[in-house]
NUPA-983308 format. One record per atom (N, C-alpha, C): x, y, z; atom name; residue number from 0; residue in three letters. Coordinates in Angstrom, 3 decimals. Atoms other than C-alpha are relative to their C-alpha. Layout:
<sites>
east=X; north=Y; up=Z; atome=CA; num=NUM; residu=ALA
...
</sites>
This chain:
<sites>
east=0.931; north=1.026; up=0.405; atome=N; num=0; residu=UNK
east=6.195; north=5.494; up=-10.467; atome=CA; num=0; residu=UNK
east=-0.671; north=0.362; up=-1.322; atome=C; num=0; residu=UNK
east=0.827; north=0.195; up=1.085; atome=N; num=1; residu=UNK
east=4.404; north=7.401; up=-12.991; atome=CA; num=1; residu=UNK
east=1.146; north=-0.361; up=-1.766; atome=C; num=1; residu=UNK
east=-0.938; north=0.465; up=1.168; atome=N; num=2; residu=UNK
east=7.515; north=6.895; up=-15.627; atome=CA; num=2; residu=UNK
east=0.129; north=-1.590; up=-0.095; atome=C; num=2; residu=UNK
east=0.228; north=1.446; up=0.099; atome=N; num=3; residu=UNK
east=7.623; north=3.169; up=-14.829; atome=CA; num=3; residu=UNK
east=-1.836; north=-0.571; up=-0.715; atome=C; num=3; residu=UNK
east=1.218; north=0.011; up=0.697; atome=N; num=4; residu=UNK
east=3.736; north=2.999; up=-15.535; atome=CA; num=4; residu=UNK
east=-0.162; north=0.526; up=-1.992; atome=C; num=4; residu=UNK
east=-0.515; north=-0.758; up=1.473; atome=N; num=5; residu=UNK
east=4.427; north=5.080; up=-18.898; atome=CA; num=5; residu=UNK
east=0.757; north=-1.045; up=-0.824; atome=C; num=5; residu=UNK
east=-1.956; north=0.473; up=0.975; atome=N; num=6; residu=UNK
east=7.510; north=2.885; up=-19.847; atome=CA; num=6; residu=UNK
east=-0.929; north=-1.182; up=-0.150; atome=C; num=6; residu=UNK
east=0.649; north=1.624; up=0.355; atome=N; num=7; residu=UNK
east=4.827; north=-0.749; up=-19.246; atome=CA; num=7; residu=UNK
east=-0.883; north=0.463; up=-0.979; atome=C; num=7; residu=UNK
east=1.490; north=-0.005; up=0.425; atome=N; num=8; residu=UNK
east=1.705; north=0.688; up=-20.866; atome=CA; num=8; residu=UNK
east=0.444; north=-0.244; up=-1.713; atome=C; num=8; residu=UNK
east=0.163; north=0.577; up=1.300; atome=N; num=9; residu=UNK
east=3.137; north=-0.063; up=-24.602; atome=CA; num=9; residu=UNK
east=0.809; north=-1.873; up=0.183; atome=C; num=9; residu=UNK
east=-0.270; north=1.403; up=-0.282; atome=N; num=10; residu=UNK
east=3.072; north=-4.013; up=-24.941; atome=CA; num=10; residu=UNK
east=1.326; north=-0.550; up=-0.425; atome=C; num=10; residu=UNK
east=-1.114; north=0.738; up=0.082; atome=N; num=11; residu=UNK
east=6.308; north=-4.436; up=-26.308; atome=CA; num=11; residu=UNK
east=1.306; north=0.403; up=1.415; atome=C; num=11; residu=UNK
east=-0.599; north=0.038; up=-1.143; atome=N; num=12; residu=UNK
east=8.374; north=-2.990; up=-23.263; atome=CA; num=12; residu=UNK
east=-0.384; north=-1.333; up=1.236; atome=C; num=12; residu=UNK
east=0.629; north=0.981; up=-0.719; atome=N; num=13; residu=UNK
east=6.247; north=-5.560; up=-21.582; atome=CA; num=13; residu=UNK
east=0.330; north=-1.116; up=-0.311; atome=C; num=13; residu=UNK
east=-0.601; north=1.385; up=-0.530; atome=N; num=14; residu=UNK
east=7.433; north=-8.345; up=-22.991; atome=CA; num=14; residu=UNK
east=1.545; north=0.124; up=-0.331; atome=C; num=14; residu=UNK
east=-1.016; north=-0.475; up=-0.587; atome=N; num=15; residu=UNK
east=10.505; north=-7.157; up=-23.124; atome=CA; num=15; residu=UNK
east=0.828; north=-0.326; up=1.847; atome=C; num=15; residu=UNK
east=-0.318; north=0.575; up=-1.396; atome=N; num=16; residu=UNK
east=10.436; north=-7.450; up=-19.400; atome=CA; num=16; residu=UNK
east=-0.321; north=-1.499; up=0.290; atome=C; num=16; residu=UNK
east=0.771; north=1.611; up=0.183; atome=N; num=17; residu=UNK
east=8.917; north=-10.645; up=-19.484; atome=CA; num=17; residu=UNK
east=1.526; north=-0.768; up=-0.195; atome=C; num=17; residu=UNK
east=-1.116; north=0.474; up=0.707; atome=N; num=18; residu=UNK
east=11.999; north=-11.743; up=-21.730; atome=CA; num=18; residu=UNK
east=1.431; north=-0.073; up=1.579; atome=C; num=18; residu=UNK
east=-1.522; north=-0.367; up=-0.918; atome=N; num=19; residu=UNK
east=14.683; north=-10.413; up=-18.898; atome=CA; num=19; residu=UNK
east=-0.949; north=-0.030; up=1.150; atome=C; num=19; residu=UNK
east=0.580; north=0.750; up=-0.896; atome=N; num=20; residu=UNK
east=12.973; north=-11.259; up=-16.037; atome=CA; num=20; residu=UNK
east=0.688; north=-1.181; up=0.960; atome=C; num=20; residu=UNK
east=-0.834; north=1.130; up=-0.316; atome=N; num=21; residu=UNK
east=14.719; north=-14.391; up=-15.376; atome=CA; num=21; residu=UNK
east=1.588; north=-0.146; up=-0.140; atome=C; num=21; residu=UNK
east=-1.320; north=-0.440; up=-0.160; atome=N; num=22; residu=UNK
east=17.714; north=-13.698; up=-17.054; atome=CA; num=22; residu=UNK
east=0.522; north=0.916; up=-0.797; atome=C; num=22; residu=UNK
east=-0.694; north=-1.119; up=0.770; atome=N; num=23; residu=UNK
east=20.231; north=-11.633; up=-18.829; atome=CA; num=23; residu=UNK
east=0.089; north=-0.364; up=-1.119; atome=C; num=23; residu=UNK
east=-0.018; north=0.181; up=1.701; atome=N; num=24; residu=UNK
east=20.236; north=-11.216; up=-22.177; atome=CA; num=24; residu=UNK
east=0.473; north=1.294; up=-0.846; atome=C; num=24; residu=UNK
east=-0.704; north=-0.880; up=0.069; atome=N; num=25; residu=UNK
east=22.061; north=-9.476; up=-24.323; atome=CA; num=25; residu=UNK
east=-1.021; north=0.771; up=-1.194; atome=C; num=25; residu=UNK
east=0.783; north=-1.177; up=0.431; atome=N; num=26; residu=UNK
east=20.594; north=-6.175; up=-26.395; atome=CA; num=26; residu=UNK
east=-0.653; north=-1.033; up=-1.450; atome=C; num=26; residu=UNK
east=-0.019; north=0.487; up=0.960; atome=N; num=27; residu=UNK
east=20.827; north=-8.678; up=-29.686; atome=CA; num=27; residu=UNK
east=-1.025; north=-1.195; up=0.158; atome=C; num=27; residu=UNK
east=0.686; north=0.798; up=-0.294; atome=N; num=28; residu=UNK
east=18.822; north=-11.851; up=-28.058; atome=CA; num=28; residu=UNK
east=-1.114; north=0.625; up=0.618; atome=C; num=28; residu=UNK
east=1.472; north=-0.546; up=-0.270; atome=N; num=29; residu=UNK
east=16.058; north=-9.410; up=-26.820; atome=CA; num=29; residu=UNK
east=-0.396; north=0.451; up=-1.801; atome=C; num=29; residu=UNK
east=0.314; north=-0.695; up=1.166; atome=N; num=30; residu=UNK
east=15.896; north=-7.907; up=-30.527; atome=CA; num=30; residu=UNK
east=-0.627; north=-1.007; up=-1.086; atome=C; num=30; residu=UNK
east=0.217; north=1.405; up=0.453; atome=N; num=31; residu=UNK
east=15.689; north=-11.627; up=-32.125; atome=CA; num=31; residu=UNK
east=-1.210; north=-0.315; up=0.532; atome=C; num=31; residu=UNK
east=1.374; north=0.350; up=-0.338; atome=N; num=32; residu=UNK
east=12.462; north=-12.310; up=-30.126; atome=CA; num=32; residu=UNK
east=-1.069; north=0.621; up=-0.382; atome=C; num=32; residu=UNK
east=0.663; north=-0.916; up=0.490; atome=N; num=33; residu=UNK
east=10.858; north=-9.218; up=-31.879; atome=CA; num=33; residu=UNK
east=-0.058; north=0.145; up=-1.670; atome=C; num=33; residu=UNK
east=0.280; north=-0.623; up=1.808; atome=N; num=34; residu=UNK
east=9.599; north=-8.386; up=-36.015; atome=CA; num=34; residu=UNK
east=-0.345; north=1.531; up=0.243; atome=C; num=34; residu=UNK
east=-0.136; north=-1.895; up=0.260; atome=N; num=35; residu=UNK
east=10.989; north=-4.546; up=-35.454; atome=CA; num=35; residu=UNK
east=1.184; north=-0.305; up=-0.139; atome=C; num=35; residu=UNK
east=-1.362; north=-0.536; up=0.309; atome=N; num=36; residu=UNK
east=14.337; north=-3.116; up=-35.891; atome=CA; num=36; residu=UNK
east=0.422; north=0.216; up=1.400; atome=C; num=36; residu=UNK
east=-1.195; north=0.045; up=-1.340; atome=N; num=37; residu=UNK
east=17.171; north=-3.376; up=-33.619; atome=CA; num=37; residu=UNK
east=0.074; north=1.259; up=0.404; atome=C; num=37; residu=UNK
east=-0.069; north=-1.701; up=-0.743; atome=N; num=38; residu=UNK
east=17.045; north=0.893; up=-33.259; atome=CA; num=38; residu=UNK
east=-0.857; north=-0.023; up=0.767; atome=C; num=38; residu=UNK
east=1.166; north=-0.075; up=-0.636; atome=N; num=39; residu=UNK
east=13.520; north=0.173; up=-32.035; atome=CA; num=39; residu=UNK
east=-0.102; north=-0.927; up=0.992; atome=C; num=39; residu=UNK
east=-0.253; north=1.122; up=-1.377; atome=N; num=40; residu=UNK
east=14.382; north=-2.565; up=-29.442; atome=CA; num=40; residu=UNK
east=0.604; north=0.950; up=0.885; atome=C; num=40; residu=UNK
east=-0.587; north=-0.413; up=-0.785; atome=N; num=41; residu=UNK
east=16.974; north=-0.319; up=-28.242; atome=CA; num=41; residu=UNK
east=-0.537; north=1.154; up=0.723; atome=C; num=41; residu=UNK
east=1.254; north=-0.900; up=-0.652; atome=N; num=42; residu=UNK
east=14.410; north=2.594; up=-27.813; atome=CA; num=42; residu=UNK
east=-0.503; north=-0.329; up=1.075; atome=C; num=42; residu=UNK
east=1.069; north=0.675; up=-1.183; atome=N; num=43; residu=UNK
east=12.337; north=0.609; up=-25.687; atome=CA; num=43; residu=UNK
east=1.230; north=-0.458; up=1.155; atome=C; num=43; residu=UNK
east=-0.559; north=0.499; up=-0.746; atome=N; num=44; residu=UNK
east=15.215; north=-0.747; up=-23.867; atome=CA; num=44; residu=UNK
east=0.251; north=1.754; up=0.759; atome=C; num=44; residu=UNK
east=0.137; north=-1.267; up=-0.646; atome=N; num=45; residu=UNK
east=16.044; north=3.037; up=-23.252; atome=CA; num=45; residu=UNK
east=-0.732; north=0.682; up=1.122; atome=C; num=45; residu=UNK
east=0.853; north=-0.538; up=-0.850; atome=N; num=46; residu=UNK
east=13.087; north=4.009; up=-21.817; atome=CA; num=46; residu=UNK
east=-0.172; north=-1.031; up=1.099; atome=C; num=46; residu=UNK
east=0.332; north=0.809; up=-1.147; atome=N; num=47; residu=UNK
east=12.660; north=0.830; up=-19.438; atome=CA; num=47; residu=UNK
east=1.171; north=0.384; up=0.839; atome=C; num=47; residu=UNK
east=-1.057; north=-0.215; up=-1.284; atome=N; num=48; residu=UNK
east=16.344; north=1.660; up=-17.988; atome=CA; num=48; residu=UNK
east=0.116; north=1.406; up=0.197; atome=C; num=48; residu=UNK
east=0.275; north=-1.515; up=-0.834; atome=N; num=49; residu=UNK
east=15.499; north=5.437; up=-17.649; atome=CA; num=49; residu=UNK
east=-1.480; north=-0.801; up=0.915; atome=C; num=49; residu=UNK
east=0.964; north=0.293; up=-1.352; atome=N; num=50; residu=UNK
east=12.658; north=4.172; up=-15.422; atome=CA; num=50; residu=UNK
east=0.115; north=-0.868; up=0.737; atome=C; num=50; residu=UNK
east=-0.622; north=0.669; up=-1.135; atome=N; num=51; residu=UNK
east=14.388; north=2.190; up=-13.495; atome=CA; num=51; residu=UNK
east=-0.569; north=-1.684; up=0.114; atome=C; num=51; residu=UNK
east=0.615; north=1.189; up=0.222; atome=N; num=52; residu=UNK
east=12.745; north=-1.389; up=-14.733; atome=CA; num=52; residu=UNK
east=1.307; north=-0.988; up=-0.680; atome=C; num=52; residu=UNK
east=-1.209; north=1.179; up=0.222; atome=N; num=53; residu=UNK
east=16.198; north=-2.742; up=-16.139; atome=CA; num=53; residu=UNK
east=1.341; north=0.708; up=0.477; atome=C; num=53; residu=UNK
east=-1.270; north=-0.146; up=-0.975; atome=N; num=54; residu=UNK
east=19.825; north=-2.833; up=-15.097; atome=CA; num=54; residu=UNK
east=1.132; north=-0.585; up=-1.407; atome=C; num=54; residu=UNK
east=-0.608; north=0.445; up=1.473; atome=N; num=55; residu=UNK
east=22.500; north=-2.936; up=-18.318; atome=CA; num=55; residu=UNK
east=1.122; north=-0.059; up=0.601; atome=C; num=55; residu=UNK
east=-0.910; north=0.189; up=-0.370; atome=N; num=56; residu=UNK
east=25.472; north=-4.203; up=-18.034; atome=CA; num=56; residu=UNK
east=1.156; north=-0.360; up=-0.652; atome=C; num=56; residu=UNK
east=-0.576; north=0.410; up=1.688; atome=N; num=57; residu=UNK
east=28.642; north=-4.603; up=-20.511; atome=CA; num=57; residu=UNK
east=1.095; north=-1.104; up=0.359; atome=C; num=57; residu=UNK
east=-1.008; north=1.037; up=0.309; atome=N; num=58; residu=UNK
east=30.586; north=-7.663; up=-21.500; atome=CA; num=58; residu=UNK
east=0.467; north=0.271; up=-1.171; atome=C; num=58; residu=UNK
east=-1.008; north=-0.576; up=1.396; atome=N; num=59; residu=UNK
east=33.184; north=-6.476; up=-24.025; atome=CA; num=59; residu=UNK
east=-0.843; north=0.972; up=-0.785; atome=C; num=59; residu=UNK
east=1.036; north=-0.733; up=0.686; atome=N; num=60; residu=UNK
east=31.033; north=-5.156; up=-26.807; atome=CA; num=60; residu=UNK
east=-1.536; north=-0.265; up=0.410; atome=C; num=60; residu=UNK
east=1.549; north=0.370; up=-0.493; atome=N; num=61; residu=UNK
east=28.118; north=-6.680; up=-25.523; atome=CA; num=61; residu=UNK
east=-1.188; north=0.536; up=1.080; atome=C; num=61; residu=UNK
east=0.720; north=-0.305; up=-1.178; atome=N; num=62; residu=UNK
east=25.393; north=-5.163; up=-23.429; atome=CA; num=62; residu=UNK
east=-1.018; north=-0.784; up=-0.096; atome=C; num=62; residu=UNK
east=1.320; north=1.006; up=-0.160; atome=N; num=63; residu=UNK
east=23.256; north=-7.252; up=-21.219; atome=CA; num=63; residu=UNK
east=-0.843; north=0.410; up=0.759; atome=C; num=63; residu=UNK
east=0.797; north=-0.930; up=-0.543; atome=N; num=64; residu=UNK
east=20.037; north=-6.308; up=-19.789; atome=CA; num=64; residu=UNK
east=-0.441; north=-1.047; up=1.385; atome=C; num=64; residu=UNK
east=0.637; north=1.319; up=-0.970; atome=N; num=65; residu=UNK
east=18.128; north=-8.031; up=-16.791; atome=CA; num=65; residu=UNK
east=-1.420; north=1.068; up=0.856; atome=C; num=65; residu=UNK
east=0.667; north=-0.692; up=-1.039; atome=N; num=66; residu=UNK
east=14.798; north=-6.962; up=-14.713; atome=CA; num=66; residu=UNK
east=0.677; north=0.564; up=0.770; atome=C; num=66; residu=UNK
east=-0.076; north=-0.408; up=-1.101; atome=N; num=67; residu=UNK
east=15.091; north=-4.772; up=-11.884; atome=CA; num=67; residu=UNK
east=-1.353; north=-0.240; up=0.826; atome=C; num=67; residu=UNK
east=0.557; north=0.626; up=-0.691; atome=N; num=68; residu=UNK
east=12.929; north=-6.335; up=-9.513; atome=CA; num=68; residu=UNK
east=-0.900; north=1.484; up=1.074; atome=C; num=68; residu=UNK
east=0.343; north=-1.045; up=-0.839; atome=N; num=69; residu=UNK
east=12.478; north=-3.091; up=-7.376; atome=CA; num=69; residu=UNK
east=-0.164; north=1.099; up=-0.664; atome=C; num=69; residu=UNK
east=0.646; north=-0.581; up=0.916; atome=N; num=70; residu=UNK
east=12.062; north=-1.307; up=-10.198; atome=CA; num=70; residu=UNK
east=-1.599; north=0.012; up=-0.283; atome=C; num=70; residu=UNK
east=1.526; north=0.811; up=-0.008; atome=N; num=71; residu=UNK
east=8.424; north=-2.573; up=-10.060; atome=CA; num=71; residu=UNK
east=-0.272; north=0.535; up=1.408; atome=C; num=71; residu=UNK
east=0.209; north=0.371; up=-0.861; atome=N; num=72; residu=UNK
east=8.105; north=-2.377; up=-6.578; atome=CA; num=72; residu=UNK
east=-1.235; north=1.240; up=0.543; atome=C; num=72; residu=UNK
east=0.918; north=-1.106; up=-0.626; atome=N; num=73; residu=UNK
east=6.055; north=1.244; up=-6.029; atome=CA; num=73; residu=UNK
east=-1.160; north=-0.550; up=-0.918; atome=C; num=73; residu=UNK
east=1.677; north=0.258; up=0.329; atome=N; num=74; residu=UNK
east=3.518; north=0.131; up=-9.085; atome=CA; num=74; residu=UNK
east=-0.480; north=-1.411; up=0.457; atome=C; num=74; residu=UNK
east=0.533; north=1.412; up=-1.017; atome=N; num=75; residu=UNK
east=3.215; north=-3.560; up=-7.435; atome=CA; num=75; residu=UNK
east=-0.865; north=0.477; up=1.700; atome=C; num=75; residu=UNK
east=0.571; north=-0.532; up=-0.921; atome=N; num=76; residu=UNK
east=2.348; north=-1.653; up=-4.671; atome=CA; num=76; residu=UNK
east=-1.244; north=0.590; up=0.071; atome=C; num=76; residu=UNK
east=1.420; north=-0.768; up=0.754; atome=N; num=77; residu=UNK
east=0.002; north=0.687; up=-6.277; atome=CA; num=77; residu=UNK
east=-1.363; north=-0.856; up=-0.236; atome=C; num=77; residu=UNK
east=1.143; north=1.020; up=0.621; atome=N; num=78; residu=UNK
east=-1.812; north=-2.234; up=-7.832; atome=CA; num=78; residu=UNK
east=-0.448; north=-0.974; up=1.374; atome=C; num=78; residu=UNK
east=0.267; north=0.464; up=-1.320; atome=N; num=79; residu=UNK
east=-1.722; north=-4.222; up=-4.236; atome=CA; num=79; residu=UNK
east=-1.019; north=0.658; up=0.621; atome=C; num=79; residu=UNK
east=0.989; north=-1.130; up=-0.843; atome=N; num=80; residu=UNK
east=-3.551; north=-1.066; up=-2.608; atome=CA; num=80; residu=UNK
east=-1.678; north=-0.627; up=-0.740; atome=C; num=80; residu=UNK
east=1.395; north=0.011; up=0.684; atome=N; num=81; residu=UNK
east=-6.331; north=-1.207; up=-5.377; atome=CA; num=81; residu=UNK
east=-0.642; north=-1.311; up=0.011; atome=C; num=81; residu=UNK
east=0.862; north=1.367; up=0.359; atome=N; num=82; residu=UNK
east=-6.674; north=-4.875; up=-5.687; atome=CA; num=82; residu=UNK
east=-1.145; north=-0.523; up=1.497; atome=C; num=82; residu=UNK
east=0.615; north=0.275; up=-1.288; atome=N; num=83; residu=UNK
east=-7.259; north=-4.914; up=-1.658; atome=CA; num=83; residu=UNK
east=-1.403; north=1.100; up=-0.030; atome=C; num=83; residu=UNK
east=1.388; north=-0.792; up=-0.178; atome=N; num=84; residu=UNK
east=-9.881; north=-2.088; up=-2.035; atome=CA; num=84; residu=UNK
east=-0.820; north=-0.580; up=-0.940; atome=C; num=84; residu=UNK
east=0.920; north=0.622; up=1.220; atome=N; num=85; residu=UNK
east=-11.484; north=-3.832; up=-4.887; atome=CA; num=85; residu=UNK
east=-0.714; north=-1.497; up=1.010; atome=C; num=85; residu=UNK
east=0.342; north=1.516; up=-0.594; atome=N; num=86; residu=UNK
east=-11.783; north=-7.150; up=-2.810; atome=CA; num=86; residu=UNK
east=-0.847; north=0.014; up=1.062; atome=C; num=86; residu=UNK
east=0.849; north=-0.351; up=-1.065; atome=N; num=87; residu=UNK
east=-13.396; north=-5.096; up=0.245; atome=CA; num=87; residu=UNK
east=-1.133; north=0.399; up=-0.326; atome=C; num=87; residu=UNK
east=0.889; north=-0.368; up=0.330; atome=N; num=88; residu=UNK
east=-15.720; north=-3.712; up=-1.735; atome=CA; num=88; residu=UNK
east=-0.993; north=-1.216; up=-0.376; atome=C; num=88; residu=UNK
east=0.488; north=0.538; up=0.160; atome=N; num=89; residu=UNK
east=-16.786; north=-6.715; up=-3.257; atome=CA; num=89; residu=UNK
east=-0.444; north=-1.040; up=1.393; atome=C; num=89; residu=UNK
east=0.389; north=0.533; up=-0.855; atome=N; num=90; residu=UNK
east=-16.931; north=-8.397; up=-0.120; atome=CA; num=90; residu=UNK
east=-1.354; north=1.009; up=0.759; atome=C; num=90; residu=UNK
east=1.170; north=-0.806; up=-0.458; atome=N; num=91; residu=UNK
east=-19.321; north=-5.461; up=1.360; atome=CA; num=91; residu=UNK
east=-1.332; north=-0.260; up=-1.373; atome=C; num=91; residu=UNK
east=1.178; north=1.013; up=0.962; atome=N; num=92; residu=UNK
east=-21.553; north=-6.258; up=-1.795; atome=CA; num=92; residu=UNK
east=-0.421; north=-0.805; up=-0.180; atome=C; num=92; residu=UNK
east=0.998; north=1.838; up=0.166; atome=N; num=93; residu=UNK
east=-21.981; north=-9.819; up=-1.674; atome=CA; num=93; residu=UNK
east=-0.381; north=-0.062; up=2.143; atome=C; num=93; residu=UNK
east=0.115; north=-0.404; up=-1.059; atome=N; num=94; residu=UNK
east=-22.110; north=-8.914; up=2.426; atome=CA; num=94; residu=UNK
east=-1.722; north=0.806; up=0.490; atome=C; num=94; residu=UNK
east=0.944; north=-1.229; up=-0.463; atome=N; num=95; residu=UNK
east=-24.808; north=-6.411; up=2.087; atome=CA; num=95; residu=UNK
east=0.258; north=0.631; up=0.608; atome=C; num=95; residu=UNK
east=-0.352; north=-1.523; up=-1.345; atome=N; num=96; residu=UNK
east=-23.395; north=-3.930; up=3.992; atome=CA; num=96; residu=UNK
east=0.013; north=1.168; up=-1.230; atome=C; num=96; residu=UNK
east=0.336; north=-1.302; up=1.015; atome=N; num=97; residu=UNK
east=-23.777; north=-0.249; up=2.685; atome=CA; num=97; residu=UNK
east=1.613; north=0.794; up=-0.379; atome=C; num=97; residu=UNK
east=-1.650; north=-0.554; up=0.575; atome=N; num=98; residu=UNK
east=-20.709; north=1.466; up=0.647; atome=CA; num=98; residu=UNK
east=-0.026; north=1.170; up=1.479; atome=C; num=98; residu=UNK
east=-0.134; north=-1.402; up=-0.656; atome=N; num=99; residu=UNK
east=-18.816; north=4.660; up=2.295; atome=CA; num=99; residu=UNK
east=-1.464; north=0.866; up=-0.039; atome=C; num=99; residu=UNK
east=1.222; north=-1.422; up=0.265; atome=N; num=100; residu=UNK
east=-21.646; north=7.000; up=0.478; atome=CA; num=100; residu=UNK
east=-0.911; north=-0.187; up=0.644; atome=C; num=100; residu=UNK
east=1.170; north=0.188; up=-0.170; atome=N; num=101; residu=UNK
east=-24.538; north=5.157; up=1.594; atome=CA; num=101; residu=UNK
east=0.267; north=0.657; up=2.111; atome=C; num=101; residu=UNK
east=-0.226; north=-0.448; up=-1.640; atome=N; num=102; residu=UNK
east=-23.439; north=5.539; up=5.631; atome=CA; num=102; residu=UNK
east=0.153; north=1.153; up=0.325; atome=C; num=102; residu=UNK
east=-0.406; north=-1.409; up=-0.160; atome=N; num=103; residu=UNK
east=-22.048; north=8.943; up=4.914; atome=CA; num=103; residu=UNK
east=-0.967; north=1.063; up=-0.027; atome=C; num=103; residu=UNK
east=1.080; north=-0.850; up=-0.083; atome=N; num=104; residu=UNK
east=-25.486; north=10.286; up=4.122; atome=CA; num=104; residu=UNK
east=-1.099; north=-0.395; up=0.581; atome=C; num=104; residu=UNK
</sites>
């Protein structure tokens, strides 16, 4: 998980995924949606399919990329956990009830 986290936290891998998501596209139609260099698309594409966030695949000369869906699935998780502890908390605050600390001492 923490290499998938690593591989989203700069915004262009991000939309990157965004881009392939839905569907496949090949290394050249992700590079076209970007003002960098095609070495620097492929960088990023690098690091998303070492962390297991895309899935490449070749048609003749062509490589095409696409989400991996389960690639996601431990930090969707991660972020699930926190969003539910975030939501309990705020419910014990607008609740009035006392946090962990306050009961604990």
């Amino acid at each position: 998980m923490d290499e998938a986290l690593r591989a989203i936290a700069e915004p262009r891998r991000r939309a990157i995924l965004r881009l392939v998501a839905r569907d496949e596209l090949a290394a050249g139609e992700i590079a076209a949606a970007f003002d960098v260099s095609r070495p620097a698309i492929s960088q990023h594409l690098t690091v998303l399919k070492q962390a297991g966030l895309l899935t490449e695949r070749r048609d003749g000369t062509r490589r095409l990329y696409r989400a991996r869906p389960e690639g996601l699935a431990a930090v969707r998780a991660m972020l699930d956990e926190l969003w539910a502890s975030s939501l309990d908390v705020a419910r014990r605050l607008a609740e009035g009830e006392p946090g962990r600390e306050a009961r604990a001492g």
